[in-house]
Backbone as a ProteinNet text record, in pm:
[ID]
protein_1_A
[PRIMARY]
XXXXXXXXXXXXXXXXXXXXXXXXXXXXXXXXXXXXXXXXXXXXXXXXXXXXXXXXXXXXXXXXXXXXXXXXXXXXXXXXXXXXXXXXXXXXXXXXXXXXXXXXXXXXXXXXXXXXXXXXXXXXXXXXXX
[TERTIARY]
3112.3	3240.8	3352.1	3432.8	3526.3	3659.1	3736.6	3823.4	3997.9	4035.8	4176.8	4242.1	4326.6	4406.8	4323.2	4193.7	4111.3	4034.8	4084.1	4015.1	3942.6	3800.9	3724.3	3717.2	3756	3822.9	3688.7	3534.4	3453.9	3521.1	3634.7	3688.9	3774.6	3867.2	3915.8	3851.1	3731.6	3667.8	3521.9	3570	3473.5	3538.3	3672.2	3729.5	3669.2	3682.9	3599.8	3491.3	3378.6	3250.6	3237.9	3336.3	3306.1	3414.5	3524.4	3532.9	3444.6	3394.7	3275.4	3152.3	3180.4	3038	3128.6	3210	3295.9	3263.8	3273.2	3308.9	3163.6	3044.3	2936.7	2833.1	2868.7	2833.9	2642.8	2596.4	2413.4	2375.2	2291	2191	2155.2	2133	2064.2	1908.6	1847.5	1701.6	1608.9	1493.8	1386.5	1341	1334.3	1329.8	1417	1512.1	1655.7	1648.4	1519	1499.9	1611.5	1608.1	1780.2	1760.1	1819.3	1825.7	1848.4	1773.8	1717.4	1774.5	1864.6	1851.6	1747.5	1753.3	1594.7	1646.4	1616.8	1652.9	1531.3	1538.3	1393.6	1397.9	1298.8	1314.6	1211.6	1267.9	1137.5	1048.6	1110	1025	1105.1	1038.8	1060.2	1158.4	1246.8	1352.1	1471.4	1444.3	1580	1638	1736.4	1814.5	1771	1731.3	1719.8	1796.6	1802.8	1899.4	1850.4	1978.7	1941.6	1891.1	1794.7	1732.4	1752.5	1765.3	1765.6	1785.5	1736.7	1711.8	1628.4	1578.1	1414.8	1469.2	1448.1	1452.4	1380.1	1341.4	1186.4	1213.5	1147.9	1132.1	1188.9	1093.4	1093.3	1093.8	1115.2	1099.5	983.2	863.1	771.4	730.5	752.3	742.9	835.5	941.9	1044.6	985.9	912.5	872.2	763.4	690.9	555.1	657.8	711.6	820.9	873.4	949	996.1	903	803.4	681.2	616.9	576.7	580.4	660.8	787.2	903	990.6	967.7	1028.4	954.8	827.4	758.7	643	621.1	549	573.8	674.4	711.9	726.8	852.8	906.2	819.9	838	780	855	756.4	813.6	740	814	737.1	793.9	892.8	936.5	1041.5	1042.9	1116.4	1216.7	1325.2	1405.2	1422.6	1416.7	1495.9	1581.4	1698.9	1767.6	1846	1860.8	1954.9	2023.6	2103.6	2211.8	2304.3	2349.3	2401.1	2443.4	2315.7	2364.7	2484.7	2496.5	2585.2	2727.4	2770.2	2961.3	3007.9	3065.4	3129.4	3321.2	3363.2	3505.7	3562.3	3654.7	3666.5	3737.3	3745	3809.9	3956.7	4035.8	4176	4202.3	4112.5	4153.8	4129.5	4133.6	4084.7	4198.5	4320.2	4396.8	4351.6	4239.7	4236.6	4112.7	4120.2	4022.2	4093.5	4259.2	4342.8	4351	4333.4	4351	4493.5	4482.6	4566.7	4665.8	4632.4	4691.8	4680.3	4789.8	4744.2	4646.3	4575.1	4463.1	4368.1	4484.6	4411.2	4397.3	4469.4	4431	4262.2	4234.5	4008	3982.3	4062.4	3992.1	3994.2	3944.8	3955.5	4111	4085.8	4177.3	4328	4317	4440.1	4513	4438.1	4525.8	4528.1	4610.6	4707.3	4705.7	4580	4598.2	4542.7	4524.8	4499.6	4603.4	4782.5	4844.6	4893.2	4825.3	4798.1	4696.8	4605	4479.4	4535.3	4559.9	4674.6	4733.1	4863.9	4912.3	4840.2	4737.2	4662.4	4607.9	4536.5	4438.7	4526.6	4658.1	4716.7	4828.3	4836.5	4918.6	4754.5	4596.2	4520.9	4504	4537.4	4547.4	4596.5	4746.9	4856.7	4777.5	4868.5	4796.9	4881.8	4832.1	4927.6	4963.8	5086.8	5101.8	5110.7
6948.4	7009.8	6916.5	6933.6	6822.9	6892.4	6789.7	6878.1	6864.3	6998.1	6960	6863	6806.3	6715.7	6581.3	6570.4	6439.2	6376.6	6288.5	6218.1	6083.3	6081.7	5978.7	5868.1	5756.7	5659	5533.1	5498	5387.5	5243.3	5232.5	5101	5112.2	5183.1	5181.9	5161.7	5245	5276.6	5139.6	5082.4	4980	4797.4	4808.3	4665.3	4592.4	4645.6	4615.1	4528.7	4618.2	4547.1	4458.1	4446.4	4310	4218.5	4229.2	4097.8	4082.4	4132.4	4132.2	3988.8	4060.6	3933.3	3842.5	3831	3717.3	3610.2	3674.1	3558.8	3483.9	3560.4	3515.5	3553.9	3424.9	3474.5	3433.8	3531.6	3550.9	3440.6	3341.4	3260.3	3272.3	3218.6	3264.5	3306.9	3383.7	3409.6	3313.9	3337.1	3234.6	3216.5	3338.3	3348.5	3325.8	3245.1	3235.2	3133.2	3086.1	2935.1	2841.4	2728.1	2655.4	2667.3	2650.7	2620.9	2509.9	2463.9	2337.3	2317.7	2222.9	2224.6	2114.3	2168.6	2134.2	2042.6	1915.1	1846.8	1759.4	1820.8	1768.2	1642.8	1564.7	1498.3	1504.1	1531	1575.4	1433	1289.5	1216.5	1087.3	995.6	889.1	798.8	762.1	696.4	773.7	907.5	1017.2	1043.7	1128.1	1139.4	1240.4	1269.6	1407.1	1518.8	1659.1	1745.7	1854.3	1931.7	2011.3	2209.7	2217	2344	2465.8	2431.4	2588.5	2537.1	2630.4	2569	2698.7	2683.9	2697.4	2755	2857	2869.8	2811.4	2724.3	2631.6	2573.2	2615.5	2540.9	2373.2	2321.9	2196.3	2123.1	2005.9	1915.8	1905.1	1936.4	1945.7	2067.6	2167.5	2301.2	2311.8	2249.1	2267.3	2178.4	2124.4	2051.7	2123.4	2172.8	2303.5	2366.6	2484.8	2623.1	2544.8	2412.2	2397.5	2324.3	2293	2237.9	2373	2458.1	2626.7	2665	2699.6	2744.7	2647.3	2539.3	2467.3	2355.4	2313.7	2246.4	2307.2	2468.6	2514.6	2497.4	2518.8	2566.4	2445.2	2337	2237.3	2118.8	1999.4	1886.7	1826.8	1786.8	1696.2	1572.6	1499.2	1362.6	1335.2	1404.7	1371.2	1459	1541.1	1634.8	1572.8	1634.3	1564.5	1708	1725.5	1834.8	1770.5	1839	1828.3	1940	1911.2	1986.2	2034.8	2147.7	2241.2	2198.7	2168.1	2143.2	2031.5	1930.9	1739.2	1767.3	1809.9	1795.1	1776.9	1703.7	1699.9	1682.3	1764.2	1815.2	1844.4	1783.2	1827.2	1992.9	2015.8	2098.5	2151.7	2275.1	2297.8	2260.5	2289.2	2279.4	2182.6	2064.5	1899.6	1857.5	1959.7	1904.2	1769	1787.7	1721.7	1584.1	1552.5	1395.9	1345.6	1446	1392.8	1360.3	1396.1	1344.4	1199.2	1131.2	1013.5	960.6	797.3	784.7	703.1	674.8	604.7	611	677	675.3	612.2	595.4	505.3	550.5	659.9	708.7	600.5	487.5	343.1	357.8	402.7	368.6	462.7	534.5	662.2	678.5	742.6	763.6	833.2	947.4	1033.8	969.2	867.7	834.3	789.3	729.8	675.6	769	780.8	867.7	815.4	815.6	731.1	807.1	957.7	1014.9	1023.5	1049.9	1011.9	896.6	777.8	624.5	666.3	736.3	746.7	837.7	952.4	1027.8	938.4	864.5	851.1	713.5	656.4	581.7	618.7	748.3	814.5	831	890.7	964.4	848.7	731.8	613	553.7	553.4	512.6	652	782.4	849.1	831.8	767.9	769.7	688.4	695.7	624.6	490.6	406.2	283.8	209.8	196.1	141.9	38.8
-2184.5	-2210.3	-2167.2	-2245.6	-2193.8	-2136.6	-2033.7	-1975.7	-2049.5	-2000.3	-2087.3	-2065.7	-2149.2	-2123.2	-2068	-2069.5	-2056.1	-2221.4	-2232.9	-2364.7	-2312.7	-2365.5	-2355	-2419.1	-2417.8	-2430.8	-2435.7	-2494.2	-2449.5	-2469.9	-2529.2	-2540.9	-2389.6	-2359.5	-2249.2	-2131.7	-2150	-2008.9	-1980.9	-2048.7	-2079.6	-2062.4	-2034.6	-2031.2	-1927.4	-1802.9	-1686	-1678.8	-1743.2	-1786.7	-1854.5	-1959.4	-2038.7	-1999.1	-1935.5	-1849.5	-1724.2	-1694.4	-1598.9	-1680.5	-1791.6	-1890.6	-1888	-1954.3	-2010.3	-1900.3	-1760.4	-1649.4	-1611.1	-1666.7	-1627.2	-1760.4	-1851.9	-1980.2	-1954.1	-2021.2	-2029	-2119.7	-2046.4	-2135.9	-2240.8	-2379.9	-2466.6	-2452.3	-2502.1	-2449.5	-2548.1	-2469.6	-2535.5	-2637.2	-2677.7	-2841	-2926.1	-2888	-2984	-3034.7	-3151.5	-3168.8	-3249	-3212.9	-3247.4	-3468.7	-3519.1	-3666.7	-3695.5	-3781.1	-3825.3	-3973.8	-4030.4	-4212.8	-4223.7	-4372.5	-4376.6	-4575.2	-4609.4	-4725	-4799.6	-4912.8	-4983.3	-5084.6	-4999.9	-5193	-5261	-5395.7	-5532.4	-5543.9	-5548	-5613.5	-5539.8	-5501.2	-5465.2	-5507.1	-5449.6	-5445.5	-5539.3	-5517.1	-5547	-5402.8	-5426.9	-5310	-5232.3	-5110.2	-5032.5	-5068.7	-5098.1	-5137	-5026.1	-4977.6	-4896.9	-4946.4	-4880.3	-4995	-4884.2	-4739.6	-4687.3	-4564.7	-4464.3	-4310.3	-4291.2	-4126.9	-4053.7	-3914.8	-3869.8	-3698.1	-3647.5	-3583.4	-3479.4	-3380.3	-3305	-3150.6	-3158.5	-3235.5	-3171.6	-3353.1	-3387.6	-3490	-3543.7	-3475.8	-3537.3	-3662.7	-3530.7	-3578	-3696.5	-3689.2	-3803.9	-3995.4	-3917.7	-4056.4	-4113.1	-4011.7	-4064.8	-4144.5	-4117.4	-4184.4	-4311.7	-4300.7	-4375.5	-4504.3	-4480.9	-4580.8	-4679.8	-4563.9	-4642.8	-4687.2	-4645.4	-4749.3	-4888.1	-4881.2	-4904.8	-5045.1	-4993	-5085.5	-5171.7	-5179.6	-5231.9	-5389.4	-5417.5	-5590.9	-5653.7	-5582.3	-5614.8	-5575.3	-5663.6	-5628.6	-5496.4	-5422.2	-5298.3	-5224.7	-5200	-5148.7	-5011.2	-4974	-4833.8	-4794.3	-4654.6	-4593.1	-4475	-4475.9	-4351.6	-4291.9	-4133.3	-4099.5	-3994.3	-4010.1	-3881.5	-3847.3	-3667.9	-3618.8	-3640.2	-3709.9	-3723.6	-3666.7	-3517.6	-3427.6	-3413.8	-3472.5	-3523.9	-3569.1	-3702.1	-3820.5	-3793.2	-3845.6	-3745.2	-3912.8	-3938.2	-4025.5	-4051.3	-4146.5	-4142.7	-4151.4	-4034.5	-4094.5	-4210.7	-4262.6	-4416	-4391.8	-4333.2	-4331.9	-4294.9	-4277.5	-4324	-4488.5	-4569.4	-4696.1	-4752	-4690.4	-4812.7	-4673	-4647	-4591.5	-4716.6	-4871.5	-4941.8	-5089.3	-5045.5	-5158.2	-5155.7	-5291.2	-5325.8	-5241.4	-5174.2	-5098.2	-5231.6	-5324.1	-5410.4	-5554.9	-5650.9	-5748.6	-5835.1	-5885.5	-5929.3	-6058.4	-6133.5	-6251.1	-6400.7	-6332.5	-6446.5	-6483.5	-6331.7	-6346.8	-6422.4	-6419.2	-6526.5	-6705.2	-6721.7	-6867.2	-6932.7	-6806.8	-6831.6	-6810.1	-6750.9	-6746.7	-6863.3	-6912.1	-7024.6	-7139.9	-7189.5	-7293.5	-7438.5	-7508.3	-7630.3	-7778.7	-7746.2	-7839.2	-7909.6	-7891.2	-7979.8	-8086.1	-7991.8	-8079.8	-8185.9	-8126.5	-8263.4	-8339	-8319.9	-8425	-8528.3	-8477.9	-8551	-8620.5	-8542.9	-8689.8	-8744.8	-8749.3	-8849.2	-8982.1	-8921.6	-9011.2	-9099.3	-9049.6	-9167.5	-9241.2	-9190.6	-9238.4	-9404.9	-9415.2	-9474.4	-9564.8	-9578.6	-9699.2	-9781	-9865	-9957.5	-9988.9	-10025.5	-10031.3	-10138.7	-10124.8	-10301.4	-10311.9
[MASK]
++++++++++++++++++++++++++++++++++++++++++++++++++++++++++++++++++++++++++++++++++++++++++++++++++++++++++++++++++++++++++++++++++

C-alpha cells in the first residue's frame, strides 16, 4: 500500500547506487570473449575481403569459428583475423579529410566536356554539301 502523498521514484531512489558503480566500475567477466574481424580470401593473389567477425578467446580459437563460419559455402585459400580493438579507424566526422585537396578532374573522363564538340560534328557531318 502506498502512503499518501509518497511517490516511488526507482530512478530517484537509485542515484546513489550507481554513482556508487561509476566510482568502482566491475571488470568485465570471463566469459566476455574479445571480437575478432575475421577477412577472407577466395583465391590466391586476390585481395582479403572482410566477411564477419568471431567472439574467441585467443587467435587461435578465432581462426577455428572463423574457418566454420566463414569458409564453408565460399571458396577460400587464406583467413586473416584480427583484433576488433587493433583497428584504428577514422572517425566519421573527419570525412571531409577525404575531399580532393586539388582540383584534378583533367584525370578524369568526366572532366572534360566534349559531348557538345561531338554534337555539333555529327550534326555539320549530316548536311549535306554542295
Amino acid at each position: 500500500m502506498a502512503r499518501a502523498g509518497w511517490k516511488f521514484n526507482p530512478y530517484h531512489h537509485r542515484i546513489p547506487e550507481a554513482l556508487e558503480r561509476a566510482r568502482h566500475p566491475v571488470p568485465p567477466a570471463d566469459t566476455e570473449w574479445p571480437v575478432w574481424e575475421v577477412f577472407r580470401q577466395p583465391e590466391r593473389g586476390e585481395p582479403h575481403v572482410h566477411v564477419g567477425s568471431v567472439h574467441a578467446p585467443d587467435a587461435q580459437m578465432a581462426l577455428v569459428l572463423a574457418k566454420e563460419q566463414f569458409s564453408r559455402r565460399e571458396p577460400c585459400v587464406q583467413l586473416w583475423v584480427v583484433r576488433a580493438e587493433a583497428i584504428f579507424a577514422t572517425p566519421y566526422e573527419d570525412a571531409d579529410i577525404f575531399e580532393p585537396a586539388l582540383d584534378r578532374t583533367y584525370r578524369l573522363a568526366a572532366g572534360y566536356k566534349v559531348r557538345p564538340r561531338i554534337n555539333q560534328a555529327a550534326s555539320s557531318s549530316e548536311e549535306p554539301s554542295s
